[in-house]
N, C-alpha and C positions, 0 to 999 in steps of 0.2 A: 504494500500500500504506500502510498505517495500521496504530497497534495500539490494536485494542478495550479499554479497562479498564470494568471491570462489579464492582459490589460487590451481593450479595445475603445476607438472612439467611435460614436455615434454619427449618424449624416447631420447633424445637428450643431456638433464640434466638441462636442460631451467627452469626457474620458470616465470609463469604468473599470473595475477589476472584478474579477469572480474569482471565487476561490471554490476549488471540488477536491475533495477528498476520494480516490480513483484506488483501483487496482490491477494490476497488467496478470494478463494470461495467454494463452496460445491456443490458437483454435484453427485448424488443419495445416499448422504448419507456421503459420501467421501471428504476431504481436497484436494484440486486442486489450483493447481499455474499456471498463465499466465504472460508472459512477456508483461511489455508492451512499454519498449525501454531499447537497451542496451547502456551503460553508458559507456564502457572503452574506447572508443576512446575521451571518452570528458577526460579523466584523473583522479587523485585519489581526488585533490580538490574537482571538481564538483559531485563527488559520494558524498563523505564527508558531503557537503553542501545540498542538495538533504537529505540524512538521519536527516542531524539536523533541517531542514525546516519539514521532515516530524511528527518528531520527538514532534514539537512543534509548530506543525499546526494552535491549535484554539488559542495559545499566539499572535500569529505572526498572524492570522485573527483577531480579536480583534485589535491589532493595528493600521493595515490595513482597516479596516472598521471606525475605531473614525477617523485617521490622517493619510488619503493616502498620498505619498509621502511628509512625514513628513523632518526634517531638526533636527538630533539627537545631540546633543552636551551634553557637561559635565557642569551640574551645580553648583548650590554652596552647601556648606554640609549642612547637612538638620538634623543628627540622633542627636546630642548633644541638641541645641537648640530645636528638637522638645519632645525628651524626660522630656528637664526641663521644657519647654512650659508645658505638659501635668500633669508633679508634682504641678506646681507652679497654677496649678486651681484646683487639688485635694487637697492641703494643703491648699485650701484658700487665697494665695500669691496673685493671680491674683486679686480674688475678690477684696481683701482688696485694693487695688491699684487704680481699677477702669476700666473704658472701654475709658476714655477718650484717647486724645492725650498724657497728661502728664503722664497719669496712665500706656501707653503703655511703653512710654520712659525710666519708673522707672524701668518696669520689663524687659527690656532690661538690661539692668544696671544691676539687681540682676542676670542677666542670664547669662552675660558677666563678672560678677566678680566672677561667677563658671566655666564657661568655661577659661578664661584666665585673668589674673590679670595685673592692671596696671594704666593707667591714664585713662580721659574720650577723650583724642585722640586715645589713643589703642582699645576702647572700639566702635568708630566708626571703627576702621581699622576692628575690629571684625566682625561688618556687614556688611563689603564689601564681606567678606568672609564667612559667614554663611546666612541662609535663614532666617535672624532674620526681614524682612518685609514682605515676605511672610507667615511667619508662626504667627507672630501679629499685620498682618493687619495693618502696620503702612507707614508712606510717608517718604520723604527724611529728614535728618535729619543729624547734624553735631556736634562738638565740643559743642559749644558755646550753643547749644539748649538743652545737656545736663546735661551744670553750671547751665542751669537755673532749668534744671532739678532737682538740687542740690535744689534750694530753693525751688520750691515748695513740694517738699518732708518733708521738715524741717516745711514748714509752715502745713502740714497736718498730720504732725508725730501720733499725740494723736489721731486723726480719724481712721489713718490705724493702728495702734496698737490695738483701742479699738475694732474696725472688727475684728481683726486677734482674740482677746480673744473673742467676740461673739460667733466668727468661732469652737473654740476651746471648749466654755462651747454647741455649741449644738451639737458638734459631738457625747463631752460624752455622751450628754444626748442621744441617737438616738444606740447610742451605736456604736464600733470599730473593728468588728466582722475580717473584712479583714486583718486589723494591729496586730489587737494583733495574727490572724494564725500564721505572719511572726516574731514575737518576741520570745526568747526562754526562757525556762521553767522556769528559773532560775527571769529573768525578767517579767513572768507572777508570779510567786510566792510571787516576791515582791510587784507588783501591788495588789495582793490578801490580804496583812497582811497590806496597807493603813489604815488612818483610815478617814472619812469620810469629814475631814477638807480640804481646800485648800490650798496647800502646795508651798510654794515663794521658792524659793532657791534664793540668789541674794549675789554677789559679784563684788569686782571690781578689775580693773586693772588700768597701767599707759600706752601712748606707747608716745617712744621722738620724738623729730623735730629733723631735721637736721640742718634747719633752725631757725630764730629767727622771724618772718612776721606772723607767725599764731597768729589771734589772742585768741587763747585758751591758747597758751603755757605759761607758766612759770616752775620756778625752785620748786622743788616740793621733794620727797622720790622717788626715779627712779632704779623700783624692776628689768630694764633692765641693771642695772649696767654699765649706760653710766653716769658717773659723767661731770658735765660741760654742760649736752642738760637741754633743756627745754624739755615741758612735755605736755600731758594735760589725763585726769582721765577719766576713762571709767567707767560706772555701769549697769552692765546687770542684769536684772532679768528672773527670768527661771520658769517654772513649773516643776512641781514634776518630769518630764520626763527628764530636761533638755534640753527642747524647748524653745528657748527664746521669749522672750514677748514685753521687752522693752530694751533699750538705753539708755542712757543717758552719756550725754559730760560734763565735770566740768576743770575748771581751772586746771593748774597742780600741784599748791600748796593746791589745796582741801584735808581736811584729811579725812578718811574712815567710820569713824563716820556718821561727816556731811553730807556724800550720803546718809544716809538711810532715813534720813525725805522726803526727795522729794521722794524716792519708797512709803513710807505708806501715802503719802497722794494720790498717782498715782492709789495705790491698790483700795481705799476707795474711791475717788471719782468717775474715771476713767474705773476702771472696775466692782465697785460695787457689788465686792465679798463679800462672808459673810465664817465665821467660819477658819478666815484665820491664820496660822502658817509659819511664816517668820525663815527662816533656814541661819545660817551666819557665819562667825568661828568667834575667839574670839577676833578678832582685831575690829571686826564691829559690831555685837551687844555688846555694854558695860550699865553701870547705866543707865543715860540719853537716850539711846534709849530703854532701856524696858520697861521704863516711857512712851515715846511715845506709843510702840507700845499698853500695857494698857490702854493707853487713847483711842486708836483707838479701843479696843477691840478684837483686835488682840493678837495671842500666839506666840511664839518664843522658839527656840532650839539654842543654840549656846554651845562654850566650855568657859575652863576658863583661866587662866593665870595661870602659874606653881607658883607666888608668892601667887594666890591666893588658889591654894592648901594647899601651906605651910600656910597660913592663918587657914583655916579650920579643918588643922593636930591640930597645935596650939590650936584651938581651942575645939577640940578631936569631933567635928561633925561629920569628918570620919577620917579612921583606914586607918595604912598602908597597913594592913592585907586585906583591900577592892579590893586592884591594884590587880588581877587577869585575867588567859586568859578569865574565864567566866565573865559577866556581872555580878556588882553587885549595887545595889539601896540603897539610903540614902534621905530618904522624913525629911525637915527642918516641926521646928512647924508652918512656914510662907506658906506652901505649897510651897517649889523650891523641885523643883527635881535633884537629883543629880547621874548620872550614871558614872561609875568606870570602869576602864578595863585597862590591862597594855598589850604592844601589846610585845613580846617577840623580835621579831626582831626589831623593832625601836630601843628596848634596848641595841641586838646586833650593832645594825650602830651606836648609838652613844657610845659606847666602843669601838669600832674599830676607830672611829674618835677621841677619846679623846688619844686614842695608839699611832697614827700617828701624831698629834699633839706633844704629848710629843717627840719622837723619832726625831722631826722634831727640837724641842728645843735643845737635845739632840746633834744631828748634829752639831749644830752652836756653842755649848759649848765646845766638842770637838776642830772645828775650830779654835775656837778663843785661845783656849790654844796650839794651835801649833802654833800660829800665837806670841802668849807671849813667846815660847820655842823658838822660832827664834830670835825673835826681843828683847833686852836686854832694850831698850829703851819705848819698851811699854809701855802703862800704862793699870795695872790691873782694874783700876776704869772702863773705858773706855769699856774695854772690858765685865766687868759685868755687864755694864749697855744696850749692847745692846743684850744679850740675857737677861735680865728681862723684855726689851721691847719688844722681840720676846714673852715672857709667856705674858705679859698683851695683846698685837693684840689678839693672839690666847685664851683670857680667861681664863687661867690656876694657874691666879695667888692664887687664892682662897685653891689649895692643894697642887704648884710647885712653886720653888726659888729657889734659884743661891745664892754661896758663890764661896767664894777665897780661895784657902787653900797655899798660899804663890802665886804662877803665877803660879795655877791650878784649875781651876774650875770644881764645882760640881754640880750635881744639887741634892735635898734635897725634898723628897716627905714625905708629911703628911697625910698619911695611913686614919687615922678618918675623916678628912678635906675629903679627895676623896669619902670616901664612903658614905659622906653626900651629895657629891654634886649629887652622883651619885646616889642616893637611888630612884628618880623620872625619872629614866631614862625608853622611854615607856611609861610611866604612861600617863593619858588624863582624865578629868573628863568634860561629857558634861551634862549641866543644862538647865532644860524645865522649863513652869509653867503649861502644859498640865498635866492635870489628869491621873491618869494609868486608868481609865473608857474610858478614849478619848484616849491614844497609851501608849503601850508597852512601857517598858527598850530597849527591840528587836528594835520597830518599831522607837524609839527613834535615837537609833545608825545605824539604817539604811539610815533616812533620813539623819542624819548626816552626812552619807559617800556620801551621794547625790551629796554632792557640788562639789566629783571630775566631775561632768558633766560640773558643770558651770568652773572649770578651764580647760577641754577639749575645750568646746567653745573657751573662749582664746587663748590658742594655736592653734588651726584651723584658729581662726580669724586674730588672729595678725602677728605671724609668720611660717603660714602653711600654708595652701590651700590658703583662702584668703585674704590674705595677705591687713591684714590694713593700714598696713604701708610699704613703705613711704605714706606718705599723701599728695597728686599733689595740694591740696587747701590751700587759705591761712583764708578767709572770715569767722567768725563762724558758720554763719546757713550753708553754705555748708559741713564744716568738719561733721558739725550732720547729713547732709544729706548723708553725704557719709559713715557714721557709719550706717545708718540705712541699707543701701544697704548691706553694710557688715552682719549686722547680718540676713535681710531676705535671703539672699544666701543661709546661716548657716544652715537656715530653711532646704533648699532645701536639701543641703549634707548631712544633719542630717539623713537625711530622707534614701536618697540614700545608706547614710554606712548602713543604718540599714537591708534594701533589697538585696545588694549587700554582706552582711556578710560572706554568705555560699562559696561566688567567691572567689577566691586567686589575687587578683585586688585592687587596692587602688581605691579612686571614683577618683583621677586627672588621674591616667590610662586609668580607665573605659570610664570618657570622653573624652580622647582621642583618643581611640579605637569607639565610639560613633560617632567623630568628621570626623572621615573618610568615613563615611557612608554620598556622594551625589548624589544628584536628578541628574537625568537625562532630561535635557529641552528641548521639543518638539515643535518645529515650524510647521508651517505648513503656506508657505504664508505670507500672510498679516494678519492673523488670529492670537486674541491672544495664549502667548506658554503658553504649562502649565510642571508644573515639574512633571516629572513621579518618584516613588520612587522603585527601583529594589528592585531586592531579597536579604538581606541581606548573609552577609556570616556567617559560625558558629558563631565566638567569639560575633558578634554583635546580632546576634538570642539570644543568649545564654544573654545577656546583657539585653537586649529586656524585657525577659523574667520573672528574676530576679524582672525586676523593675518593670513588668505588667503593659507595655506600648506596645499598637498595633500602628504599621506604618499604614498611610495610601496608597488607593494605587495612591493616587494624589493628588497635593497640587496647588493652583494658583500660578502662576507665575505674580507679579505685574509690574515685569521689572524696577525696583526704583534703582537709582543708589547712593549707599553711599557713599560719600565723605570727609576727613579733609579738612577743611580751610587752617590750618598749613600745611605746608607741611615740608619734611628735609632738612637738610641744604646743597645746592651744595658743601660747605667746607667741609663737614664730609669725617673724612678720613675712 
């Protein structure tokens, strides 16, 4: 059946439409139509409606048949939460968590702190509004259920970590045949020239308080250049990919060093890796830690300090003539390795900053002798002492100074002096104790560049996506617990940018455009409802896709109502 539409005009100059509702058959051979009621007197809606019921007959019977006169309403969003739902058990997330109550609550939490950032009262507000108890099976739940949530997480941290690496040594093993499709050439390439060892990447950060009641904070080296907060020191460790593994919270006067004995004992006990290479930059592995890490039997990559170049120049073990854009090698008789490379644009930015610097000196010297040509009563002293203090802030003093030449000043460059200081500009020398049998000069300096992964992490974590801070707890085993959320999230988005790469979409986009996608909830009666999930529309297909995540086409509906305790304040203006 079909419905006919026909417009004609009349000898008159009239325009009509009719509308018939027909059905085709065959009759000796032949295509034949019969009406079987005409439709224009009921009007163009009812034709309309009539074609789209026809249209989409066995949808609309299927409905009809599960939930006769059903009770259609709009539910809550379903596409964000169930897409992370479905990462967070292929990545393992889920597992590692558990099927309990508590295990549910956490991965709420990680799922809430990719969907939307904030406290753990936002994070309930969150499941008032997304199908985050229908879609993990969990019961009502508030505030306060998931502070406690905080500690238990803190108290099972080393459990769910050492899962998470289980998870991760048997996937290698079984092999990644699906991931690596979606990685590009460039990044399989580098996987290919690996060498066989387990590779740490691990670095740390700082992030402040606002406040003074944590009790983690103190006043510490604060790389966010808020002078005057307190602090407290984060240390992530990562695998070779740049997937994080572990956490760790320290004082905020902790120094950088001091973190890495609690990784190598975390590695070696904890996850009971063997043939392990810890990757660090040169502020973190120093003496005292390659000590350790040889005691543990573990190898190590790091770089070296520009004093300890000039050390080594000094000592003619290597050439200036080594700094080169290619790679070049210098094996000690102790077995260290020593890899060389001068990076040609580093060397550009820091001549261009040491130009601007100077010119900046420049300026102020200028100033100040117009400032002497004016004012008779000046005093020259005075004035050359605060541009020598502008060359010392800015470091300059070493090849720039300042003289008087009556109430005129100068500034006095030492040509030799510059081109010493400058001669290491670029320059990087990174040191292994691995063998060239076990990696590369190449494989050396690749992993070395690895670790801009783990300062990506940071930025994602701390002041990006999921935003670390501010920190809503004051307690310590929660601040850990709330770190740990933080970086299983990390997990998830890691993941997501990686799938999502080909889209011109950020992942807080992408889930937002995810988040728009909700269930449609079916009553029927007294009977329980269930969420029906429609047809997505392109951008969300197209999203879908990418992340090779199927909708279902029903979800239970538990009808759980989530609510804050706290509520807001009537006073709020």
């Amino acid at each position: 059946m079909f419905v006919d539409r026909c417009k004609y005009v009349t000898k008159y100059g009239k325009t009509h439409v009719r509308y018939l509702m027909r059905e085709s058959f065959r009759e000796n051979g032949k295509v034949r139509h019969r009406t079987i009621l005409n439709l224009t007197p009921y009007g163009e809606e009812t034709a309309l409606a009539i074609q789209h019921a026809l249209k989409h007959r066995r949808e609309l019977a299927a409905m009809a048949n599960r939930l006769p006169g059903a009770l259609v309403r709009q539910g809550l969003s379903v596409g964000a939460v169930w897409v992370l739902f479905q990462l967070a058990q292929e990545l393992g997330v889920a597992g590692a968590l558990g099927e309990t109550r508590q295990g549910k609550l956490a991965l709420w939490q990680v799922l809430a702190r990719a969907i939307g950032q904030g406290s753990r009262l936002s994070a309930v507000r969150l499941a008032s509004e997304h199908a985050a108890c229908d879609v993990l099976d969990l019961e009502s739940f508030h505030e306060d259920d998931l502070y406690e949530n905080l500690d238990w997480l803190t108290a099972n941290q080393a459990k769910i970590e050492q899962r998470l690496f289980g998870w991760k040594k048997k996937r290698e093993r079984f092999g990644e045949r699906w991931a690596l499709s979606r990685e590009p050439a460039s990044a399989r390439s580098r996987r290919d020239c690996r060498s066989s060892d387990t590779v740490f990447l691990y670095d740390v950060t700082s992030s402040y308080f606002e406040g003074r009641c944590n009790e983690l904070a103190a006043f510490g080296y604060n790389r966010d250049g808020k002078q005057g907060k307190r602090q407290m020191v984060a240390g992530l460790l990562c695998d070779s990919q740049g997937v994080p593994l572990s956490i760790e919270l320290f004082r905020g006067n902790m120094q950088d060093p001091k973190t890495l004995e609690p990784q190598i004992r975390k590695t070696a006990e904890r996850f009971a890796a063997e043939n392990v290479v810890f990757v660090g930059d040169r502020g973190m592995i120093k003496g005292p830690q390659i000590k350790e890490l040889g005691a543990a039997g573990f190898n190590y990559i790091t770089a070296i300090t520009k004093p300890q170049i000039e050390t080594l120049l000094v000592r003619d073990e290597i050439q200036m003539e080594l700094f080169d854009e290619t790679l070049n090698e210098v094996v000690t008789s102790d077995g260290v390795r020593y890899i060389l490379r001068r990076n040609p644009l580093r060397a550009e930015e820091l001549a261009a900053s040491r130009r601007d610097k100077q010119a900046s000196v420049k300026q102020l010297a200028e100033k100040q002798t117009a400032y002497l040509a004016e004012h008779p009563l000046a005093s020259v002293e005075v004035a050359v002492r605060k541009v020598a203090e502008r060359i010392a802030r800015l470091k300059l003093s070493g090849w720039l100074s300042v003289a008087a030449d009556g109430r005129r000043l100068f500034l006095a460059e030492d040509s030799p002096a510059l081109a010493e200081a400058s001669k290491l500009d670029g320059c990087y020398c990174l040191t292994t104790d691995l063998t060239p049998a076990q990696a590369s000069k190449e494989t050396i300096h690749e992993r070395y560049k690895d670790l801009a992964q783990v300062e990506r992490a940071f930025r994602t974590s701390k002041t990006g996506h999921l935003e670390l801070r501010p920190i809503h707890v004051r307690l310590e085993r929660r601040t850990r617990g709330h770190a740990l959320v933080v970086m299983l999230a990390y997990r998830l988005v890691l993941e997501l940018a990686r799938r999502w790469r080909e889209l011109d979409m950020t992942v807080e986009e992408g889930l937002q455009t995810l988040s728009t996608l909700c269930a449609v909830e079916v009553q029927l009666g007294k009977s329980p409802a269930v969420n029906e999930i429609p047809q997505p529309r392109a951008s969300v297909r197209k999203l879908l896709s990418a992340a090779g995540v199927s909708l279902p086409a029903v979800l239970p509906h538990k009808g759980v109502c989530v609510s804050t305790k706290k509520k807001l304040s009537s006073r709020r203006k």
